[in-house]
PABATI-568637 format. One record per residue (C-alpha): residue number from 1; y, z, x; residue in one letter. Coordinates in steps of 0.25 Angstrom, whole numbers, padded with zeros to 4 digits, always signed. Each point is the difference from the previous one (the first is absolute). Layout:
// PABATI-568637
+-----+-------+-------+-------+------+
: pos :     Y :     Z :     X : code :
+-----+-------+-------+-------+------+
: NUM :     Y :     Z :     X :    A :
...
+-----+-------+-------+-------+------+
END
This chain:
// PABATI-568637
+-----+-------+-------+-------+------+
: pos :     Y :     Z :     X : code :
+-----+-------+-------+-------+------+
:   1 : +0362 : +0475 : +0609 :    X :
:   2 : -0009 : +0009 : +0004 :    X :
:   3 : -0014 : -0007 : -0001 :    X :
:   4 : +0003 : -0014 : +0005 :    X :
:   5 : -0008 : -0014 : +0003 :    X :
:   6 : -0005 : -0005 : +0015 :    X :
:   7 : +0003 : +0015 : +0004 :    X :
:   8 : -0007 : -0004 : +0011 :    X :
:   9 : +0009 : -0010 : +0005 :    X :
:  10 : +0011 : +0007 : +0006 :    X :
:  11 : -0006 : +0013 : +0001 :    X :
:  12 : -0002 : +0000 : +0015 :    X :
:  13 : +0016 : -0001 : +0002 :    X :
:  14 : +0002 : +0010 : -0009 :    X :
:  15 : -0010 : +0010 : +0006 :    X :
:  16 : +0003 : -0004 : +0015 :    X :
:  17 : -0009 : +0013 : +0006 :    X :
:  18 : -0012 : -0005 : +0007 :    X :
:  19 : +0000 : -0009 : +0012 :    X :
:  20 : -0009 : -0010 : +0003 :    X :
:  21 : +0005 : -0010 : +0010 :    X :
:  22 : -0005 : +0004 : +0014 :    X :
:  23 : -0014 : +0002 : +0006 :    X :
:  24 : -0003 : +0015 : +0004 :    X :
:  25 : -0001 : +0004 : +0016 :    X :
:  26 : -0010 : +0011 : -0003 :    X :
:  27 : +0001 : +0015 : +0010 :    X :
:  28 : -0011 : +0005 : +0006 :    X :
:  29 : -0005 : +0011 : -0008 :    X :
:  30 : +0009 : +0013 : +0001 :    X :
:  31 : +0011 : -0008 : +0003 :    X :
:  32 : +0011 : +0001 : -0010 :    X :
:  33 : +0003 : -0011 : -0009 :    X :
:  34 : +0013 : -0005 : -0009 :    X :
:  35 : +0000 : -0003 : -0014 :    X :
:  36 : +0007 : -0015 : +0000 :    X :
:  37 : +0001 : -0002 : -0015 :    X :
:  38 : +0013 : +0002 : -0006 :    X :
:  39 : -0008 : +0012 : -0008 :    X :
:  40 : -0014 : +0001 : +0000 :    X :
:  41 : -0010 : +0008 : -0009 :    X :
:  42 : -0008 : +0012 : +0006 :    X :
:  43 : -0014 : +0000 : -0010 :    X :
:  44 : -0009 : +0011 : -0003 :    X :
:  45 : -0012 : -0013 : +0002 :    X :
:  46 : +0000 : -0012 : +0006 :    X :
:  47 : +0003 : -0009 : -0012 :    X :
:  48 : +0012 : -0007 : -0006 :    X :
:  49 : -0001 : +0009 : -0012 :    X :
:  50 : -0001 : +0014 : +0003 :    X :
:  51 : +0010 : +0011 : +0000 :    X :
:  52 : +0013 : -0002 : +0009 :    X :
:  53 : +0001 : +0014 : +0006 :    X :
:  54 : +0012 : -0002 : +0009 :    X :
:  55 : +0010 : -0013 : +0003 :    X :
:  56 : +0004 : -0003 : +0014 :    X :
:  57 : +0010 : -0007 : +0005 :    X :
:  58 : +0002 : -0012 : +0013 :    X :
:  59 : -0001 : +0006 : +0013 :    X :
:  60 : -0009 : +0013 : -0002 :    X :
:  61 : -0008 : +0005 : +0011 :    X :
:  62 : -0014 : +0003 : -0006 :    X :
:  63 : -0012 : +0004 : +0006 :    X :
:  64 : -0013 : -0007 : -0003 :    X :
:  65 : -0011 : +0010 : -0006 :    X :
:  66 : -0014 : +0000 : -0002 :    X :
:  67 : -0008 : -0013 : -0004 :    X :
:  68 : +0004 : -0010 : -0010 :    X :
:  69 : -0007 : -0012 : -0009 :    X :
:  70 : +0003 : -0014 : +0008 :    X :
:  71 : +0014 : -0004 : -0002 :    X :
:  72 : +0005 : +0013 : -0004 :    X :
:  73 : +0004 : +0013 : +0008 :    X :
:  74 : +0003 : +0014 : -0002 :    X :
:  75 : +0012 : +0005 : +0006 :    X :
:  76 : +0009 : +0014 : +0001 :    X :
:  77 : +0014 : -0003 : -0002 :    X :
:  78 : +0006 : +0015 : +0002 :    X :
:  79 : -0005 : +0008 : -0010 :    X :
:  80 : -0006 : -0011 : -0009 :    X :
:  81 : -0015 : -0006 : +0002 :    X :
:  82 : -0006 : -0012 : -0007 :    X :
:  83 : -0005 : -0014 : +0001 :    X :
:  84 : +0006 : -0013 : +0001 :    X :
:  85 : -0001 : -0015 : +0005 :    X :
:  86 : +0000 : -0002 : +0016 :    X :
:  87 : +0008 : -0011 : -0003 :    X :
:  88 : +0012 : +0009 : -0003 :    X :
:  89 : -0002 : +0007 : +0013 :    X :
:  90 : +0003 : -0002 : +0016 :    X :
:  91 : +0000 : +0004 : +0014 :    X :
:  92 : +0013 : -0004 : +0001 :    X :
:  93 : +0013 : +0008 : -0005 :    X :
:  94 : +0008 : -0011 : -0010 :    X :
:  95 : +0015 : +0000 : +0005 :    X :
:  96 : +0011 : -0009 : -0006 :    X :
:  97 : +0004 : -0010 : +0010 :    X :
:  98 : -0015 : -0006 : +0001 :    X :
:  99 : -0001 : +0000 : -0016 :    X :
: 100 : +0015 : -0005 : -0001 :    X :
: 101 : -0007 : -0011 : +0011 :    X :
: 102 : -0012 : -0003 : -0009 :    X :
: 103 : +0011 : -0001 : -0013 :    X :
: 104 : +0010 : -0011 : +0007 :    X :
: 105 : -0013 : -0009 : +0005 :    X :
: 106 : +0000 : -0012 : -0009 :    X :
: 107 : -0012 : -0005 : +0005 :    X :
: 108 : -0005 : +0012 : -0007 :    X :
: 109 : -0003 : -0002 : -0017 :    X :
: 110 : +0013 : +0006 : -0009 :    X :
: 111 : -0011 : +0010 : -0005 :    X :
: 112 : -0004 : +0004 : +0013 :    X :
: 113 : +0014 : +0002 : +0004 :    X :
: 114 : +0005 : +0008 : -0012 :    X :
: 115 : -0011 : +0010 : +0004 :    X :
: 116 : +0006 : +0002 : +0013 :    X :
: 117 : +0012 : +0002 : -0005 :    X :
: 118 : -0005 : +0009 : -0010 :    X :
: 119 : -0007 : +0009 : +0010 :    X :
: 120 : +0014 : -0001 : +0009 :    X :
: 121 : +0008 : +0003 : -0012 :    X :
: 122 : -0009 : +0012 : -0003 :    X :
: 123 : +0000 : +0006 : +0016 :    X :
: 124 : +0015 : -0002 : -0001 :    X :
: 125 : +0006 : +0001 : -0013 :    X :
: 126 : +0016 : -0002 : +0005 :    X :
: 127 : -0004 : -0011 : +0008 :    X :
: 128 : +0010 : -0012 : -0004 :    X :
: 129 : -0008 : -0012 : +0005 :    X :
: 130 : -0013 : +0005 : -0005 :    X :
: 131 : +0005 : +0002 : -0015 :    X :
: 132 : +0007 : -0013 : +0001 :    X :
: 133 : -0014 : -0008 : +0005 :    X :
: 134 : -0006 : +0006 : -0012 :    X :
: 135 : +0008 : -0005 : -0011 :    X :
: 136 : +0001 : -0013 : +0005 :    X :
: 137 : -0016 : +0000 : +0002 :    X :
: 138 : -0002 : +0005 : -0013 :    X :
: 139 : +0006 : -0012 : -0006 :    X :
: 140 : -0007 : -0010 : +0010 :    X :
: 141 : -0013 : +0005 : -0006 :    X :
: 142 : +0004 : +0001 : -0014 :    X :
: 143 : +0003 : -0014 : +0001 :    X :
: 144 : -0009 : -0004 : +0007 :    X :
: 145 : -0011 : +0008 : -0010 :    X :
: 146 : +0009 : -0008 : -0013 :    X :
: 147 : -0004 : -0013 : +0007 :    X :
: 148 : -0013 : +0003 : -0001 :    X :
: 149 : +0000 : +0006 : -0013 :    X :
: 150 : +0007 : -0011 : -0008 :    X :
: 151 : -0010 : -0009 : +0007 :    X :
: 152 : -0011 : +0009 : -0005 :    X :
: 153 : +0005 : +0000 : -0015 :    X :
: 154 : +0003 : -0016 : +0000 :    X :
: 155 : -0015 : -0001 : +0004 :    X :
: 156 : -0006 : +0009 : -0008 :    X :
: 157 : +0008 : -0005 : -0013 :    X :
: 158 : +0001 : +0008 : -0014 :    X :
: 159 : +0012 : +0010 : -0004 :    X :
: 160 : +0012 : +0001 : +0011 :    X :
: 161 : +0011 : +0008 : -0002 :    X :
: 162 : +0013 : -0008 : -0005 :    X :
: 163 : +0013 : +0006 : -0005 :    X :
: 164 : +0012 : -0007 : -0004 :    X :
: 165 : +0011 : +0006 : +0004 :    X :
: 166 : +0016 : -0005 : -0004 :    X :
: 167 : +0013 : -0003 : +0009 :    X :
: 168 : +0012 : +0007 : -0005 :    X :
: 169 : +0012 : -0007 : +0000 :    X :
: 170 : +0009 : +0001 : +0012 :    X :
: 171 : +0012 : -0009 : -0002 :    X :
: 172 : +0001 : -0012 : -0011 :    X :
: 173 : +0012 : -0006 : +0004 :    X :
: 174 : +0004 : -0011 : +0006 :    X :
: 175 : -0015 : -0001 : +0001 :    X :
: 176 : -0011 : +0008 : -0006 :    X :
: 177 : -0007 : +0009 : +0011 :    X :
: 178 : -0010 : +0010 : -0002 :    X :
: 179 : -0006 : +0010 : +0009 :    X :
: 180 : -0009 : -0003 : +0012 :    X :
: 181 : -0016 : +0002 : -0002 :    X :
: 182 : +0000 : +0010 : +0012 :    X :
: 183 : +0010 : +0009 : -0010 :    X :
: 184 : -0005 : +0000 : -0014 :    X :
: 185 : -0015 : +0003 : +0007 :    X :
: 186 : +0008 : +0013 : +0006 :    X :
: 187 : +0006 : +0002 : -0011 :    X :
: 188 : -0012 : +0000 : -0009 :    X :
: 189 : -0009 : +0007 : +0010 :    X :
: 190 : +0010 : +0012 : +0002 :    X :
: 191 : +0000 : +0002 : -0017 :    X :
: 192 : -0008 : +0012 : +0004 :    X :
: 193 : +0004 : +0015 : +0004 :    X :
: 194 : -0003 : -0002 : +0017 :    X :
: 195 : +0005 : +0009 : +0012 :    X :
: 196 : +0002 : -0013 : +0010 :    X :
: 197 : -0005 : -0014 : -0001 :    X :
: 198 : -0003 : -0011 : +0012 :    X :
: 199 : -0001 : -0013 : -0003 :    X :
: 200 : -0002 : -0015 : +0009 :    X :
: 201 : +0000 : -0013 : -0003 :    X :
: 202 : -0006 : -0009 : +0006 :    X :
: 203 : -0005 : -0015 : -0004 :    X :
: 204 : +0002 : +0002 : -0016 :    X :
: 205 : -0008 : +0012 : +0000 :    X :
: 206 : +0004 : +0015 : +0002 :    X :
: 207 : -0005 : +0012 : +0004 :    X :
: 208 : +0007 : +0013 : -0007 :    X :
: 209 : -0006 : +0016 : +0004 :    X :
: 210 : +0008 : +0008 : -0008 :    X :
: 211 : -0003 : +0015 : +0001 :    X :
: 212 : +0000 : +0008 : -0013 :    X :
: 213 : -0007 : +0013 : -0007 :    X :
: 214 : -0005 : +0004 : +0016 :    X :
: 215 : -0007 : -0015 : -0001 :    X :
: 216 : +0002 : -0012 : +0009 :    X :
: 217 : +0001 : -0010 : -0012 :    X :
: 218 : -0002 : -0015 : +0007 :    X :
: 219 : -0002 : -0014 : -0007 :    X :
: 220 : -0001 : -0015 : +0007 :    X :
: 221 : +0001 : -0013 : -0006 :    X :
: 222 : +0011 : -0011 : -0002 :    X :
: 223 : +0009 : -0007 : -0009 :    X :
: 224 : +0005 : -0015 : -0001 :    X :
: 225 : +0005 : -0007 : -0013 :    X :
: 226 : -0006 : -0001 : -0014 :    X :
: 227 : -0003 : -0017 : +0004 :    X :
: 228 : -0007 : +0003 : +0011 :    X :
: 229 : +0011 : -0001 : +0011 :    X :
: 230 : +0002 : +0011 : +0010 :    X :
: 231 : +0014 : -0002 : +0001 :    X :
: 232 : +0008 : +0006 : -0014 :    X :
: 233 : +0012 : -0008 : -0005 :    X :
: 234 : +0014 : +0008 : -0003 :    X :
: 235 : -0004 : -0005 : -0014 :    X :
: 236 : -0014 : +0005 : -0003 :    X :
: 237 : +0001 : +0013 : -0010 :    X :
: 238 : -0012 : +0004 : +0004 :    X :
: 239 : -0012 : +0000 : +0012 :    X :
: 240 : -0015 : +0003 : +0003 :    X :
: 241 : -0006 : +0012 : +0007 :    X :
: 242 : -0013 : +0001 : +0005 :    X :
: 243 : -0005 : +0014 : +0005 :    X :
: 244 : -0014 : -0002 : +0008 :    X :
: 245 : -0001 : +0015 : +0003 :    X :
: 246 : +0006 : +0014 : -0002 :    X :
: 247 : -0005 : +0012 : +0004 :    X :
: 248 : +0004 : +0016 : -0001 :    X :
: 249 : -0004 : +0011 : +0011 :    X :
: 250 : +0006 : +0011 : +0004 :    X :
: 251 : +0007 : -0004 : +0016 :    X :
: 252 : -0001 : +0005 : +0013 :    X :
: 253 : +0012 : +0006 : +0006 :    X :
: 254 : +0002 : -0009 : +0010 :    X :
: 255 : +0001 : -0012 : -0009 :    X :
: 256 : +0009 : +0007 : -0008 :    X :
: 257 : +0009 : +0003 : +0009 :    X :
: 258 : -0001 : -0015 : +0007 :    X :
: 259 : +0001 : -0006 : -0013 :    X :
: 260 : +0013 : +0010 : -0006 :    X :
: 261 : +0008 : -0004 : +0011 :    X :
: 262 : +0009 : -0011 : -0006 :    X :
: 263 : -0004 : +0003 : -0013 :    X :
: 264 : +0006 : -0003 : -0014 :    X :
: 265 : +0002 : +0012 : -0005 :    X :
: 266 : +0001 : +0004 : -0016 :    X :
: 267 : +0013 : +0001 : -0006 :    X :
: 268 : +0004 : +0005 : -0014 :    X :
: 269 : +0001 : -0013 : -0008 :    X :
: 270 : +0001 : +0003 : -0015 :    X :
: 271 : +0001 : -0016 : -0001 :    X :
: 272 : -0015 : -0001 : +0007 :    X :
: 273 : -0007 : +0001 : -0014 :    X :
: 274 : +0006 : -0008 : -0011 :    X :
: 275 : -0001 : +0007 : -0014 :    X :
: 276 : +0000 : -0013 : -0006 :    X :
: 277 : -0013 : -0005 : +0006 :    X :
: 278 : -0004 : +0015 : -0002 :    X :
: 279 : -0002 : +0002 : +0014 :    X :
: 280 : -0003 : +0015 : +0005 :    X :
: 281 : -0006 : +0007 : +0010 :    X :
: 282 : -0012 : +0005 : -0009 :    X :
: 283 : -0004 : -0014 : -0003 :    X :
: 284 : -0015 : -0001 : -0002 :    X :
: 285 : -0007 : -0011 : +0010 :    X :
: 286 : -0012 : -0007 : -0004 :    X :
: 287 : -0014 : +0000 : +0007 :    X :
: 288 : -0002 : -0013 : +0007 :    X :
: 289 : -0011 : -0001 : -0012 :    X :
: 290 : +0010 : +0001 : -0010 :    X :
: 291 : +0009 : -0009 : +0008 :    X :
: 292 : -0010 : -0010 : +0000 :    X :
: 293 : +0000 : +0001 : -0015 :    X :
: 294 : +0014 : -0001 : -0002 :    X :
: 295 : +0002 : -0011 : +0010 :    X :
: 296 : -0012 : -0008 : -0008 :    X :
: 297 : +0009 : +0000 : -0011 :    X :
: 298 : +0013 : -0012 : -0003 :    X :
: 299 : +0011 : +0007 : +0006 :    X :
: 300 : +0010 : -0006 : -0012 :    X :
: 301 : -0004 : -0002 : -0015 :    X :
: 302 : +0009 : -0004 : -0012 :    X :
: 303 : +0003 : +0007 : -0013 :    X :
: 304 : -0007 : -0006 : -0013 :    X :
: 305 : +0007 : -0001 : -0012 :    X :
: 306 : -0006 : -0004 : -0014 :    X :
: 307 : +0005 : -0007 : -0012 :    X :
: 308 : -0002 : +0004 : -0012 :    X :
: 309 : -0012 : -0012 : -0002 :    X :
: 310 : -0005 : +0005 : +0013 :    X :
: 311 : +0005 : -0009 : +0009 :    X :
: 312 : +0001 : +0005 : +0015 :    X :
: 313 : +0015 : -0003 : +0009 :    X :
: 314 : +0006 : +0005 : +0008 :    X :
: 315 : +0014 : +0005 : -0002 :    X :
: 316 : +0013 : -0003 : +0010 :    X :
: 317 : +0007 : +0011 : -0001 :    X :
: 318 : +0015 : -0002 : +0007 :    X :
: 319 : -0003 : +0001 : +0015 :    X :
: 320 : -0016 : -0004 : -0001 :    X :
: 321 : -0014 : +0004 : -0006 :    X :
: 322 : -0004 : +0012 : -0002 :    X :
: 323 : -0012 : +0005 : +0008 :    X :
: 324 : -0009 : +0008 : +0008 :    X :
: 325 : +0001 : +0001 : +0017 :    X :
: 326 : -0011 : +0008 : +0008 :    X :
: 327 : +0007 : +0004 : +0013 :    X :
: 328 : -0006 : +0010 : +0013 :    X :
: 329 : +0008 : +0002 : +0011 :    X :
: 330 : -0007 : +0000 : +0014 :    X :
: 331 : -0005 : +0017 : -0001 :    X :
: 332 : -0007 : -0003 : -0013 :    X :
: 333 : +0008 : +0005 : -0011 :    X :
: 334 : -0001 : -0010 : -0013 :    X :
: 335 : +0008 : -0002 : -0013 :    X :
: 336 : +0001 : -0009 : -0010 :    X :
: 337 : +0016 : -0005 : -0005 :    X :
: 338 : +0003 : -0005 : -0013 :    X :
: 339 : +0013 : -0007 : +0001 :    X :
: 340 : +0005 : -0015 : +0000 :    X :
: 341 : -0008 : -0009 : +0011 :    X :
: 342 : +0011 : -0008 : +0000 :    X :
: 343 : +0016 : +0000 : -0001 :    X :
: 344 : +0010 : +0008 : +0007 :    X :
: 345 : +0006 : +0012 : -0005 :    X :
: 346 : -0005 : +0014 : -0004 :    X :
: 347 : -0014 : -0004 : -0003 :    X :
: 348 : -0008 : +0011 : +0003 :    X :
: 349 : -0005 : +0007 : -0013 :    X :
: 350 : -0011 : +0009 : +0007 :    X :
: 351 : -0010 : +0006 : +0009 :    X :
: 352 : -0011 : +0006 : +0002 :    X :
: 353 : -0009 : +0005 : +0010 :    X :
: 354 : -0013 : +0000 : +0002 :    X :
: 355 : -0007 : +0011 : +0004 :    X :
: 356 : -0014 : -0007 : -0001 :    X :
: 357 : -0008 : -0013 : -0006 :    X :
: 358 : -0013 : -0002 : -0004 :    X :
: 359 : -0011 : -0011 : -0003 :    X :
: 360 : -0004 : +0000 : -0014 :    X :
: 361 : -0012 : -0009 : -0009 :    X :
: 362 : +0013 : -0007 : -0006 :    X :
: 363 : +0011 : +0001 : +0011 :    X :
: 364 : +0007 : +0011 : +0008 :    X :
: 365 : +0005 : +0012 : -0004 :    X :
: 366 : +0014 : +0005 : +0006 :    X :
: 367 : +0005 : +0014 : +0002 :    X :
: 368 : +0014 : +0003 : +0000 :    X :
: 369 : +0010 : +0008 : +0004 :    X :
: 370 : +0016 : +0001 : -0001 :    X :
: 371 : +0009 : +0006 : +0010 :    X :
: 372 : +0002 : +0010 : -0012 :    X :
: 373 : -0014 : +0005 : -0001 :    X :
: 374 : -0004 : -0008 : -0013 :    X :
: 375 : -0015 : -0006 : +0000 :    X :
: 376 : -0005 : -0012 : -0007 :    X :
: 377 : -0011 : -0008 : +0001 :    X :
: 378 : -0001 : -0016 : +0000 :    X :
: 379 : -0011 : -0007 : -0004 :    X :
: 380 : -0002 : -0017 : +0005 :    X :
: 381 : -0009 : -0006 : -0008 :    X :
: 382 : -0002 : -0012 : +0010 :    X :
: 383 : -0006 : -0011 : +0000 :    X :
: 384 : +0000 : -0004 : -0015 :    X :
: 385 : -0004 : -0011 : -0009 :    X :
: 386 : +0013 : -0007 : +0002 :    X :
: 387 : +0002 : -0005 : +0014 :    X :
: 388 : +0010 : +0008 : +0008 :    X :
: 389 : +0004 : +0008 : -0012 :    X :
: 390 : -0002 : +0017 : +0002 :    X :
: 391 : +0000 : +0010 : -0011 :    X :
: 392 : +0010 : +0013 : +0005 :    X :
: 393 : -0002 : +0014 : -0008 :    X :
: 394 : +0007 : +0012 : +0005 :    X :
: 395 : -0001 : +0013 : -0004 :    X :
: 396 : +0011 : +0008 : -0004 :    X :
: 397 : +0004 : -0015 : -0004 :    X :
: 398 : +0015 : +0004 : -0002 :    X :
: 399 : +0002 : -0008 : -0012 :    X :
: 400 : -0009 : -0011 : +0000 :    X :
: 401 : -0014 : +0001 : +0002 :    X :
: 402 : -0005 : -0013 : +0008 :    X :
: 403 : +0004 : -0013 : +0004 :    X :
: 404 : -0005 : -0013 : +0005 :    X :
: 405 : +0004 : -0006 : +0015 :    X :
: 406 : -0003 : -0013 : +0005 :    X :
: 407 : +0002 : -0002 : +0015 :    X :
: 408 : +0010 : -0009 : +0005 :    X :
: 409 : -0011 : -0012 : -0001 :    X :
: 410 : +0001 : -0002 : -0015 :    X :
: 411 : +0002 : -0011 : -0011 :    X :
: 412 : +0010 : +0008 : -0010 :    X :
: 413 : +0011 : -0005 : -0007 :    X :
: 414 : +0014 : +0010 : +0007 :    X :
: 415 : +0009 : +0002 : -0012 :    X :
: 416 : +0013 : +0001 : +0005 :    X :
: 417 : +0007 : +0002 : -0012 :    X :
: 418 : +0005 : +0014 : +0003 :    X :
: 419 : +0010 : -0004 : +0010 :    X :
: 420 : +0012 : -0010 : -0003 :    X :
: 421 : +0005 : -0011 : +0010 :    X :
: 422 : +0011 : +0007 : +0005 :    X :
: 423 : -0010 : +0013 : +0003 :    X :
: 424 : -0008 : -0009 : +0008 :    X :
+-----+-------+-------+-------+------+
END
């Protein structure tokens, strides 16, 4: 989670220090002058990258010292000295009922306002209406940024991130009803260790910041039904995900405390991880290289059986085929399920995760994990001579060595000779 994609997304909401809205009213020199910014760095020179000696906060007084290069200026804030941009600074003290002002002024831009009510936030950190204007301008700007991202990711085309996420079942009688799209995306974002979570909806897409490990954790995107449609169907077992951006920086305190208040907080849930599906909190994630590898791939392939002159079926065992599903959740973590793609019933046989995948002169080349500590390797020879057929080879092999998959567009014969009439 640490090192994520698009970091610079939604960075700026997460750091929320340094203002930039309003023009400077410059003092005459030996006038004092007020730091606006949220938090501004002092420099030991006038560039972007050198050394921070001291941090100085909204509202203080500074005195103007010696020359500076053009757009730059060196001030004395108490016992600290170093340079930073003029734009930062003013003649005019900063006091929270003109920024609260400038925060409520919607013929202002969303971002413009956030700032204000950033730096109010910050020169008054129990003020109520200021904390409250951030956190609802934070989300107008984040959805307004996913508009333009997911703009920016139709046009630019190639690999978009997609995750199919299932509906558990609510109620099946008189009529089958399964949870709403809003609450299995909750349900599946919170599958991780977090302190508090906030989350909006709006339009079929969301925003969720959640704070964890001293990080603001945020992702954007939206969700609508496997056929297209936005709207789900009590019906439908399962439903897209698109994330367009997430991003991962540490947060300013008054966006944390803005954002903390209405909160979710984390509760002790030992049914949050299901031991089934080998769920932990340790799971591994992928790189969004390796995710691109491993969504490259047929998420579903069938298990090969062989006569014994070589002839290739596939066998029905009672409740379905035997195969292989790829599945990733929306924070990256892979595995691959050997179970019954069909049928109702215990059908899950195993899973494993995978801690990484890599592109090889033959195929890709899986590394995997248990939730008990055991390795393997899996090794995909794909594409082969025969068309939509794969050759699987894991090491330790458990008890057979390899088998064939085909994916679920083939031309085999199902034996279904296993399973009597009554059974099915």
């Amino acid at each position: 989670m640490k090192q994520m994609t698009r970091r610079r997304t939604l960075s700026f909401w997460a750091a929320c220090m340094v203002a930039l809205s309003s023009p400077t009213t410059w003092a005459q020199t030996g006038k004092p002058v007020y730091i606006q910014g949220s938090e501004v760095n002092l420099r030991d020179k006038a560039a972007t990258n050198a050394k921070v000696v001291a941090k100085v906060t909204i509202g203080t007084e500074c005195q103007q010292v010696k020359s500076a290069p053009k757009q730059w200026v060196r001030l004395k804030c108490g016992d600290a000295e170093g340079f930073t941009l003029k734009s930062l600074v003013g003649a005019q003290k900063p006091t929270i009922e003109a920024l609260l002002a400038q925060a409520q002024d919607a013929t202002q831009a969303a971002k413009v306002r956030l700032d204000a009510a950033m730096r109010a936030a910050t020169l008054d950190s129990e003020n109520a209406q200021a904390l409250k204007l951030v956190s609802d301008l934070f989300f107008d700007v984040s959805f307004e940024q996913l508009l333009k991202d997911r703009e920016r990711n139709r046009r630019k085309g190639g690999f978009r991130e997609r995750f199919r996420v299932m509906r558990e079942v609510e109620s099946s009688y008189p009529k089958l009803k399964r949870e709403s799209g809003e609450a299995a995306l909750l349900r599946e974002l919170e599958k991780l260790d977090f302190d508090w979570h906030r989350i909006e909806f709006r339009d079929a897409g969301f925003v969720s910041a959640m704070y964890r490990g001293g990080e603001l954790v945020v992702y954007a995107g939206g969700f609508g039904s496997i056929n297209g449609q936005d709207e789900l169907n009590d019906t439908d077992e399962e439903f897209l995900v698109a994330i367009e951006s997430r991003s991962s920086s540490a947060v300013s305190e008054p966006l944390k405390r803005a954002l903390q208040q209405g909160a979710r907080t984390a509760t002790p849930d030992f049914r949050k991880y299901d031991e089934l599906h080998q769920e932990s909190p340790d799971m591994p994630a992928l790189s969004l290289e390796a995710l691109r590898l491993f969504q490259s791939l047929p998420n579903r392939w069938l298990e090969i059986s062989e006569t014994e002159d070589g002839e290739r079926f596939l066998r029905f065992g009672c409740g379905g085929l035997m195969g292989a599903e790829l599945r990733v959740d929306l924070h990256r973590r892979a595995s691959v399920w050997w179970h019954r793609l069909a049928g109702s019933g215990e059908s899950n046989d195993e899973v494993l995760r995978v801690a990484s995948i890599a592109k090889t002169a033959t195929g890709f080349q899986f590394e995997l994990s248990s939730r008990g500590g055991h390795s393997a390797s899996l090794t995909v020879t794909w594409p082969t001579a025969d068309a939509n057929v794969s050759d699987w080879e894991r090491k330790p092999h458990g008890g057979r060595k390899s088998y064939l998959a085909a994916n679920t567009r083939h031309n085999f014969r199902i034996d279904r000779s296993e399973c009597s009439e009554t059974e099915m």
